[in-house]
N, C-alpha and C positions, 0 to 999 in steps of 0.2 A: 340457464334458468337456475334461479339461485334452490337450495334446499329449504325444507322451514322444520319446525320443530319433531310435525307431523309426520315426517317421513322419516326423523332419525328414531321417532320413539315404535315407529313401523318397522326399523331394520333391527331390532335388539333383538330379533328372533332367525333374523336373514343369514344365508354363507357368507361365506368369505367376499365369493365374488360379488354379491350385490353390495356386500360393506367397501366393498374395494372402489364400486363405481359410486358408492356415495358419495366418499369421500372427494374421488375425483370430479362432480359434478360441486363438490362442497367448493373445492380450489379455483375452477373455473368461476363460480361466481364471485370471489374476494378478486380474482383477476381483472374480473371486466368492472367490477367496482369496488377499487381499493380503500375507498373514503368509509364504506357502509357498513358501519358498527354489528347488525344482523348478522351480515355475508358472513364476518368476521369469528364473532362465537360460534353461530353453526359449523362453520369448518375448524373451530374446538373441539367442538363436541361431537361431530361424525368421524375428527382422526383421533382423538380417543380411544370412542367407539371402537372402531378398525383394527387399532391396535389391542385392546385387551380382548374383544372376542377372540383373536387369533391366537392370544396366548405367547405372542412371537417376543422373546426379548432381544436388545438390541445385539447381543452377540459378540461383547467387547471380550478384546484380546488377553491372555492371561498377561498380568503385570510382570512385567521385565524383573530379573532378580533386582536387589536394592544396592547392589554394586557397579551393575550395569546402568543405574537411573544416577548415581551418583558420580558414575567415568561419564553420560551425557551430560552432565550440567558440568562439570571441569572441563569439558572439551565447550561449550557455548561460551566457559566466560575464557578463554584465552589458557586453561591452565594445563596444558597438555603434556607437562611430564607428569604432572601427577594421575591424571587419567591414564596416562601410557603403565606407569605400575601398577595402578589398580587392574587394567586389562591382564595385565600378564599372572597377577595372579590369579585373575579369575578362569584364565587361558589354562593354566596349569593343573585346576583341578578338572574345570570343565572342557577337554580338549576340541579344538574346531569348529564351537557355540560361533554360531553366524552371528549375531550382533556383535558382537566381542572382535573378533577377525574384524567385520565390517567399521568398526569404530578403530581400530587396529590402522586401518587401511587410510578413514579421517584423518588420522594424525599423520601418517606418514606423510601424505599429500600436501595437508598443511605449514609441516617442515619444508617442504618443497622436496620430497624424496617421492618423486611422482613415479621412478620405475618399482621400485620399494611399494607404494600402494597398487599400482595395477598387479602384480607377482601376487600379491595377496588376493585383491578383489579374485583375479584367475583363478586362483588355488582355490577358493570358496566355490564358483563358478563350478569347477570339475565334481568339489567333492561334493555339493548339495544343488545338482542342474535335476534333483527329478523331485525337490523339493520345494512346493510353490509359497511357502510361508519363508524360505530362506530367501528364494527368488526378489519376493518383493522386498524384504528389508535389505537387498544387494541393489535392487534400482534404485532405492531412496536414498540411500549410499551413494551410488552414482551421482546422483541428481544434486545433490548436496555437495559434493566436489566438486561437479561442474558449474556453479553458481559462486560459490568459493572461490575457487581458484582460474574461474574464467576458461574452462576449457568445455565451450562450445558441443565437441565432437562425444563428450561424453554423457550429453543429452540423448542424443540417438542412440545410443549403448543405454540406456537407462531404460528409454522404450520399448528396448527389442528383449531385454532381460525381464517387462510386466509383460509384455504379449508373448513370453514364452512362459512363466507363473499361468498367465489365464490359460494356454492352451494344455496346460495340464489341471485347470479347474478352473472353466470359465466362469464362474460364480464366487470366484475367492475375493472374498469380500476389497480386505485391504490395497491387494495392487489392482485391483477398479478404482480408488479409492485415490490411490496415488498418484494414475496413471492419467487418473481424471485432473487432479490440480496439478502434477507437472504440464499437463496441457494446456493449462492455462496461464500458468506463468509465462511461458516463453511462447503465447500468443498462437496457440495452436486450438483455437476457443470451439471453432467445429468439430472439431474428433473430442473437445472437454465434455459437449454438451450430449454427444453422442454417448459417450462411456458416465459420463452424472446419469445418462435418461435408465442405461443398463445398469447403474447402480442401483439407482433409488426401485426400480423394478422391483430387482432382487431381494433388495433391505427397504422397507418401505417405512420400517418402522426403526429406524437409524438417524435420531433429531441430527445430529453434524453434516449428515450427506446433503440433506431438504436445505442446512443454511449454507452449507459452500455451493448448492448448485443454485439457491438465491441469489449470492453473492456474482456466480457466473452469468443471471440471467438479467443483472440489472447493470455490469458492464457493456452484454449483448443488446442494452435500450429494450430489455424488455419488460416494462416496470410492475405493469400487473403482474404477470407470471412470478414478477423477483417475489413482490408481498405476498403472494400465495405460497411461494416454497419456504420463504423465512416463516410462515407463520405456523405453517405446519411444521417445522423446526419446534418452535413455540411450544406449541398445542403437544408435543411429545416430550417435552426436555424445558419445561417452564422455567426450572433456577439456571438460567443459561448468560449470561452477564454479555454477553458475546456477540447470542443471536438477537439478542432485545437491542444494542447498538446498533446490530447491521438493520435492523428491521427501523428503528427510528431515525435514522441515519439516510433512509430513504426520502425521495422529497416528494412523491406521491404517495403519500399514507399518512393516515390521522390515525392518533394515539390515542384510547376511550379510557373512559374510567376505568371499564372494566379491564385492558391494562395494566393502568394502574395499582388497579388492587393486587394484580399477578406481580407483578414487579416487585410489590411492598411486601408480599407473602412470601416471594425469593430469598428476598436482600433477610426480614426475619427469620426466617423457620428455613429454607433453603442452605443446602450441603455447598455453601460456596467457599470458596477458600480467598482468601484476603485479595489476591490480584483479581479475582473473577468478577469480586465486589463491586470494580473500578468502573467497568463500561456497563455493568447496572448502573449506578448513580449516574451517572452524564446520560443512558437512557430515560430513565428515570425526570434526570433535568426537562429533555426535551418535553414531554410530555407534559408536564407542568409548566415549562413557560406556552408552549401550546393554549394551557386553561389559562391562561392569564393570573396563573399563582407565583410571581414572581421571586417572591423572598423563598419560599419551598426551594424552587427551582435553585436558584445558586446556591442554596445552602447544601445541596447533592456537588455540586461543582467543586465546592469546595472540599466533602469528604470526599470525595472519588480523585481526588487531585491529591491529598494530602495522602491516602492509602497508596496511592500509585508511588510518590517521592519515596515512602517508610521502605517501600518495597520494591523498589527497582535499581537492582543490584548490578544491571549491566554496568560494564566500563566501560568510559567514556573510548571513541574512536582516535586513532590519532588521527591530524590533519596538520598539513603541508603551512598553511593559512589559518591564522583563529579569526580576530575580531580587527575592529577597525584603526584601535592603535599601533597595531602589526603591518597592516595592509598600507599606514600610512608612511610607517616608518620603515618598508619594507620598497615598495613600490613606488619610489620616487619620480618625479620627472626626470632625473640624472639616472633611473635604471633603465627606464623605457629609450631614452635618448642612445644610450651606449648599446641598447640592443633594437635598433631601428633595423629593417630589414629582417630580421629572423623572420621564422617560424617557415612553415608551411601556407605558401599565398592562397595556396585551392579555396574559393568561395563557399560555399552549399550549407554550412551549419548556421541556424538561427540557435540562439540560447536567449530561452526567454526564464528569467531572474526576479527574484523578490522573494517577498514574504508569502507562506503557506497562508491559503483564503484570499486572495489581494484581487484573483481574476485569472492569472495563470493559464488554466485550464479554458478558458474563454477564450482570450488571445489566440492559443494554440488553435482552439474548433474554428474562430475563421482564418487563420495563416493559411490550417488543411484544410481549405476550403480554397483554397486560389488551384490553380491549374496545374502550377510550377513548385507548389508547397507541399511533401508529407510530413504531417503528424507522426512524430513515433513516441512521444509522450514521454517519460524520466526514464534519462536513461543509465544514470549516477555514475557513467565513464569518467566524468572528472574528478567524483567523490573517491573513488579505485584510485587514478592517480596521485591523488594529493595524498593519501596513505600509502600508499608504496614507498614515495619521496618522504614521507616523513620519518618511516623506517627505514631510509638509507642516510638518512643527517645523523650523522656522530652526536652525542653527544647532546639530540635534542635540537642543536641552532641550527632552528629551520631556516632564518633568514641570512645566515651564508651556504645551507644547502642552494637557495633558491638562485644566491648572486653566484654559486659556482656552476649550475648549470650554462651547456653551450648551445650553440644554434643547434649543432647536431644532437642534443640531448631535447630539444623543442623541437624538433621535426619529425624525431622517433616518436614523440607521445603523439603528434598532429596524424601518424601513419597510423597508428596503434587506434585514434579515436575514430577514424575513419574506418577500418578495417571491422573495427567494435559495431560501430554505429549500424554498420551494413549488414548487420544481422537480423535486425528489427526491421529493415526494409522492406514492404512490399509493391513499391513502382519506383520506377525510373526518375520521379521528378527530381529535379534538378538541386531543392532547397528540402533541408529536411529540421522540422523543429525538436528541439531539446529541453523540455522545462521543467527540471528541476530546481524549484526556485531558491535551495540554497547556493547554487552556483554564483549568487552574488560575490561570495569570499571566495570567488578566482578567476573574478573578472582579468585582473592582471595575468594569473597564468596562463589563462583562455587566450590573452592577446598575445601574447608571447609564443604561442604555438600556433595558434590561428588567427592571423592580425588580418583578415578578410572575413573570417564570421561575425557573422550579427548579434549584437549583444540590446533585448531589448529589456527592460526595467520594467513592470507592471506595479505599479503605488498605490494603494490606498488609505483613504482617510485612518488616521492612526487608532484613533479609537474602534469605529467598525472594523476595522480587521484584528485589532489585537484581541476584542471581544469575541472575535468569530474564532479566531484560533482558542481562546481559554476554555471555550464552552463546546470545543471539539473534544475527543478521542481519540488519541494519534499511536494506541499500543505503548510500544516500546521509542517509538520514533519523536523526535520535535519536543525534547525534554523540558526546554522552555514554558512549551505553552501550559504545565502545569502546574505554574503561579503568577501572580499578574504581575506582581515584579520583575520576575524573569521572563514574562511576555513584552515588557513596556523599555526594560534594559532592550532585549534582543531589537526592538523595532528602531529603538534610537540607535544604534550601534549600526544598523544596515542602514540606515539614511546617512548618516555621518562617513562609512566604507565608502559610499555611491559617491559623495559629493567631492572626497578626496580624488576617486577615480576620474571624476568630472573635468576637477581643475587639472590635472599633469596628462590626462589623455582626451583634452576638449573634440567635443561630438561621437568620441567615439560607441557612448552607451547611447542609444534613443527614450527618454523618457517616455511612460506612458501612465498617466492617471487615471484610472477604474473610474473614477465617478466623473472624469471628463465623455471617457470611451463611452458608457452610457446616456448621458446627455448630447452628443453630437457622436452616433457611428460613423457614419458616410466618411464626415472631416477625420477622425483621427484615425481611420481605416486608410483610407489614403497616402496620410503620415505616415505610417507603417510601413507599407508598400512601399512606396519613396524610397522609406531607408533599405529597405531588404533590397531594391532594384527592380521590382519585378513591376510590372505597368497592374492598372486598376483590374479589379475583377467582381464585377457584381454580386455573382454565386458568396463572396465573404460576406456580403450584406444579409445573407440568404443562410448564416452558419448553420443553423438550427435544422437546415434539412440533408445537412452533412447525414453521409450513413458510415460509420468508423465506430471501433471498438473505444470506447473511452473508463480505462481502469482506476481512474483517481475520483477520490469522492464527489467532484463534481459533474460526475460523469450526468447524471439527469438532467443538472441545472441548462448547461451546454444543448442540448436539445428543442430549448425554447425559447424563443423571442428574447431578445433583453429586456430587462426589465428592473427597477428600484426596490424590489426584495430586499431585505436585509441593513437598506440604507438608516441609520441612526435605532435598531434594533437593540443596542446599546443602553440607550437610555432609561429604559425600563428597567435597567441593575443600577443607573448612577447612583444611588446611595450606597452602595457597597463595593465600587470601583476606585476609591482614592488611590490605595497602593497601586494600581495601575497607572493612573495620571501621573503622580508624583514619579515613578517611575521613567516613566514616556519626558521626562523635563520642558523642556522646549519645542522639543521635537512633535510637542502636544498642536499645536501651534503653528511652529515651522516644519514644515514635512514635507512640501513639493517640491 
């Protein structure tokens, strides 16, 4: 039963606990109806409420000195001898400072001096085990090597280092905190949901906990609940760039004026700092193409793109493969011929490829929908390899790295991606998908280790999806999509890769067109199947009542009937899209 005015201007005199089930009655109703502008402010205004009666502030951690914030951002972008001298002299005045040791331990790891960082992480371990603020910044250490550097086993060490932090303060904030989103990375989403519910308990009034356990609730398909915790996110932490994306970003919930006016009050008067600015505006966006304010809308597209380029300072990743002049001149019919027979024969891998927005995620929910198919969703094994290999090419020439590899150098990565892959596993099925859709640029090394997995292509019309990626938010990730030139380059560039692949490896990719898949399921579901081997399965017809965790922003979409959403969406910007066409060349055109 939703709350109304009357009962919140009732509780301004109430405890704690009847502010506390206000509120919670306030959540319940935006959950059962996400759309309902009402639901919406009231549960503004009774978790306000809640929070300033109680006096409670959110309880942020003292800031790290400014040499320890400046050895993190050296260690993020690659520069780790200089981080490693700032540590040591920070190490020397301040001796045995857990972050410092712990960052200490980063580096070593990422040298590859792996006994070097555990000696350390130990020694930390011993000298601050009764210390639960050390504790957790030693799990997050952990967690953080093991994701780096691929070593699995130090995930379970990370856990067992926050549940020994909680059982010397079961209320300590941050490794709840931690222990909650290592949980859900590495797909451990019931024990995530369980330590989010014991977080937000605790700290009720902590806006980041309400939008990561949003975030967790709307992978677990639970979408009301997701817009009830993002919003009370919101309602505590209104200049939030962050939670305004993750809450518009959502596909059941409507964006109100009143919104709006919070958004425009942020991005104004709001303590936000230039990157935060970004997924404001592309929030911001949505909302406004929502109201059918067109030209508003992409003009936020556009500063929030243009802030994001001035300021994103990452360096570029190496990779093994770039673009499609490489791939052509690289992967000839004459390399595939001289290496016929390699790889590892083992079947089971589908890799479903293309562009980010194309359907992807679609594809996958009815694959794992067949009997013999798990979903295990991106699993960037191939992106790891093709940077390892690009750091072992002398000299940069990746493409005599790639012709000096031998069978037995394709059969160790085919062991290594199996062995990887089998970690994400939760059944037995026989075929397991993979859809990272940049896996396009290694379709060749894909074939070359596994010349029996499945490579299928998901295409869509060039415009709707270029459109759909520019008016996204992709963080740090998908650099392209923030300009249309470098969205309409990238699309051309991956149809021109595909087609090369086409000619010197015929049938061996399975095309598949999004806006065919929509207009005839049954028929190109079938096609699918066909190529994958496996016989028809109805239940794929039926994706949408799949019950699976789905982590990629499609995850809602996935959940319901097919449907023409989004098809020519596009056109309502065409007069501010040229440099995208012109861009796109031909391929505007030619694209199937």
């Amino acid at each position: 039963m939703a709350t109304n005015s009357t009962e919140v201007e009732a509780a301004q005199n109430a405890g704690e606990a009847e502010l506390k089930e206000l509120a919670d009655r306030a959540r319940a109703a935006v959950a059962a109806a996400p759309r309902d502008e009402a639901a919406a402010i009231e549960l503004r205004k009774t978790v306000r409420l809640y929070r300033d009666s109680t006096q409670t502030a959110e309880g942020e951690e003292k800031a790290p000195a400014p040499d320890l914030l400046e050895a993190r951002r050296l260690i993020g972008e690659d520069e780790l001898e200089a981080a490693e001298i700032l540590l040591r002299k920070h190490l020397a005045s301040v001796r045995n400072d857990p972050p410092a040791m712990h960052m200490m331990a980063e580096i070593a790891a990422y040298c590859g001096l792996r006994e070097d960082a555990e000696r350390i992480l130990d020694h930390s371990a011993r000298l601050h085990g009764s210390n639960p603020d050390a504790l957790a910044q030693l799990g997050a250490t952990l967690h953080r090597i093991a994701v780096h550097e691929d070593i699995p086993e130090l995930v379970y060490k990370a856990a067992h280092v926050f549940d020994r932090a909680l059982q010397l303060n079961p209320r300590h904030q941050r490794a709840l905190a931690l222990k909650a989103e290592m949980m859900m990375q590495t797909r451990g989403l019931d024990q995530s949901d369980t330590t989010y519910r014991k977080l937000i308990a605790l700290n009720p009034h902590v806006a980041v906990h309400w939008m990561n356990y949003g975030y967790l609730l709307k992978t677990l398909g639970d979408a009301g609940n997701a817009v009830a915790a993002i919003r009370t996110s919101l309602a505590l932490k209104p200049a939030s760039g962050s939670a305004w994306w993750t809450l518009a970003d959502l596909k059941n919930v409507s964006l109100f004026e009143s919104d709006i006016a919070e958004m425009e009050e942020a991005l104004e008067h709001g303590d936000l700092s230039e990157k935060e600015k970004v997924p404001l505006h592309f929030a911001l966006a949505k909302a406004l193409d929502s109201a059918g304010e067109f030209e508003r809308a992409i003009s936020h597209i556009e500063r929030g793109s243009e802030i994001r380029n001035e300021t994103n300072t990452a360096p570029p990743k190496k990779s093994i493969v770039s673009g499609s002049a490489f791939i052509r001149d690289t992967f000839t019919k004459e390399f595939f011929e001289e290496r016929q027979g390699w790889g590892d024969p083992r079947p089971g891998p589908i890799f479903i490829v293309g562009m980010h927005r194309a359907g992807s995620t679609l594809v996958e929910q009815i694959l794992s929908s067949h009997s013999q198919i798990e979903g295990s969703e991106e699993l960037f094994i191939i992106t790891k390899f093709s940077n390892e290999l690009a750091s072992d090419s002398p000299d940069q020439n990746y493409a005599d790295g790639l012709r000096g590899l031998k069978d037995a150098d394709f059969r160790s990565l085919a062991e290594r991606y199996f062995e990887i892959s089998s970690r994400s596993r939760q059944t037995e099925r026989p075929y397991l998908t993979d859809k990272y859709p940049g896996n396009w640029k290694f379709a060749g090394l894909i074939h070359c280790m596994l010349p029996n997995a499945r490579i299928i292509d998901v295409r869509r019309n060039p415009m709707d999806c270029c459109f759909a990626n520019y008016f996204r938010y992709y963080g740090t990730a998908v650099s392209h999509s923030f300009s249309q030139a470098g969205m309409g380059r990238y699309y051309a560039d991956y149809v021109a890769a595909m087609r090369h692949i086409d000619a010197v490896l015929p049938g061996r990719v399975h095309r598949l067109i999004y806006d065919d898949l929509v207009d005839d399921l049954e028929g190109q579901v079938r096609r699918v199947l066909d190529y994958v081997g496996v016989p028809f399965d109805e239940n794929c017809l039926r994706f949408f009542e799949t019950k699976r965790a789905v982590h990629t922003p499609s995850s809602e979409q996935v959940r319901q009937p097919i449907n023409r959403k989004g098809f020519g969406r596009w056109r309502h910007y065409e007069p501010w899209l040229d440099e995208m066409k012109q861009a796109l060349g031909p391929t505007l055109e030619d694209w199937r």
